[in-house]
C-alpha positions in Angstrom: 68.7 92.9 78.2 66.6 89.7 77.6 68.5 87.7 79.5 69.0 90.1 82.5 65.0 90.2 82.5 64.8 85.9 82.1 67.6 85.6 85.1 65.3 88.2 87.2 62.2 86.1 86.5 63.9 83.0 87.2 65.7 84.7 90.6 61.8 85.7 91.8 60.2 82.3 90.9 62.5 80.6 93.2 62.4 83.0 95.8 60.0 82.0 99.0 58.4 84.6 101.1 59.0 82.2 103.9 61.7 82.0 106.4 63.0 80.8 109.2 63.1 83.1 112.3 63.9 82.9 116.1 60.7 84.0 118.4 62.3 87.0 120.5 60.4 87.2 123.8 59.2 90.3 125.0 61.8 92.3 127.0 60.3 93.0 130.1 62.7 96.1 130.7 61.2 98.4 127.5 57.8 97.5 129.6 58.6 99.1 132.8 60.4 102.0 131.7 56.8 102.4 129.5 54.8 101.4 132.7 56.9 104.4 134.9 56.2 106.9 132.4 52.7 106.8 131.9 53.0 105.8 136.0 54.8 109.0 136.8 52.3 110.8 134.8 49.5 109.5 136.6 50.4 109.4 140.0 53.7 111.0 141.4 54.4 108.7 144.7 57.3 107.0 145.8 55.2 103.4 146.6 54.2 103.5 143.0 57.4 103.6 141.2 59.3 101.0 143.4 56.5 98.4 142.8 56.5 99.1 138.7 60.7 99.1 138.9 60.8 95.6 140.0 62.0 93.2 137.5 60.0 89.8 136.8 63.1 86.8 135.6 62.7 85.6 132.3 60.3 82.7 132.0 61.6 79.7 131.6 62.0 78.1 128.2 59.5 74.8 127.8 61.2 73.4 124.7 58.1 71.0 124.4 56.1 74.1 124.2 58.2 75.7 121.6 58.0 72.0 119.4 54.2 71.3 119.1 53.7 68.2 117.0 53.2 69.1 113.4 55.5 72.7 113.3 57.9 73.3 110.9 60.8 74.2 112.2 65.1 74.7 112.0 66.8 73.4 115.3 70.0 73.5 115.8 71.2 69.8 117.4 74.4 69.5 118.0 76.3 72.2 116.6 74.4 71.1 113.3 71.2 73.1 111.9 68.5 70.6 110.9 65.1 71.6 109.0 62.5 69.5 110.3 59.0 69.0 110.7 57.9 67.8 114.2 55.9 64.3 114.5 55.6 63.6 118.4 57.5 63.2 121.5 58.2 60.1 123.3 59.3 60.9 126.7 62.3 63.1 126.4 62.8 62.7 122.8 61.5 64.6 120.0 60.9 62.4 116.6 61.0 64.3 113.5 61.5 64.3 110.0 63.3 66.2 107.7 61.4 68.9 105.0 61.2 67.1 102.1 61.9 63.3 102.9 58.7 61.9 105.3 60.0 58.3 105.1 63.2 59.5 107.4 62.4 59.9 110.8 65.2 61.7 113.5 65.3 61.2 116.7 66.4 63.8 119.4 67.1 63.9 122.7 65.7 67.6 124.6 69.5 68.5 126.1 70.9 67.9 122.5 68.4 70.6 121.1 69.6 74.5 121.5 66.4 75.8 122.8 67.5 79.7 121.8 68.3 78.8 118.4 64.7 77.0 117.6 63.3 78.7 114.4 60.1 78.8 113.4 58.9 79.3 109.6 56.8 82.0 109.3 55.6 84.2 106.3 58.2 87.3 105.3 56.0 90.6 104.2 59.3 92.7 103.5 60.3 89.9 101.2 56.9 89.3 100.2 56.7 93.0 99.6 60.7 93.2 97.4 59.0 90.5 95.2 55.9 92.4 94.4 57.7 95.9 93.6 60.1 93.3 91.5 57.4 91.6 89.6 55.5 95.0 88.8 58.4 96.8 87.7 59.4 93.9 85.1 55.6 93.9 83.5 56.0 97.9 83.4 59.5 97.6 81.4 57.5 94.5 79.7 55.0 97.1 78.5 56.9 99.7 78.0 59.1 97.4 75.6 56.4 96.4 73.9 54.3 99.3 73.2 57.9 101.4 72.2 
């Protein structure tokens, strides 16, 4: 039992509520079947609808934009998945460096870079929230150990 409760510690000490995630844009499509039912509501002419049913194109993707000097982020170069933190661009190339070694710098041109696949880091609450429940319920069977 002691050393189910010392690998569970272990398991949550080395767990990070961060993780890398892929910014989703917003679908424009759930927006205008929202905008013609509240439209339709409101107002029940033919004019109204047709100008709400038109679909805008997707913005284009700025991978400059996206890679701000200074972000942390996982880019996938290549076919390979690199975790990197951004330093600057120099004309079409992005210099970075790797998470934990700042002396290495990378350099990248912007067609090698898969712009859908750039993932920012960003703070997990579900995971944040699975190691909270976890870390109460060990002190209660702590206690409850202890006081029994």
């Amino acid at each position: 039992m002691r050393k189910n409760l010392y690998l569970i510690i272990i398991l949550c000490s080395l767990t990070s509520c961060y993780t890398y995630q892929v910014k989703k844009p917003a679908n424009p499509a759930a927006d205008n079947k929202l905008a013609n039912k509240t439209s339709s509501q409101m107002q029940n002419t033919a004019a109204a609808s047709q100008n709400l049913t038109v679909q805008q194109p997707p913005a284009p993707v700025n991978i400059q934009e996206k890679l701000a000097a200074g972000k942390n982020v996982k880019i996938d170069v290549d076919g390979r998945s690199y975790k990197v933190i951004v330093d600057r661009w120099e004309g079409d190339s992005l210099v970075v460096h790797p998470v934990h070694n700042a002396k290495k710098n990378l350099k990248f041109h912007k067609n090698q870079i898969n712009s859908e696949k750039i993932a920012e880091k960003r703070f997990s609450q579900p995971i944040a929230d699975i190691l909270t429940v976890t870390a109460y319920s060990a002190i209660g069977v702590g206690i409850y150990l202890l006081v029994r």
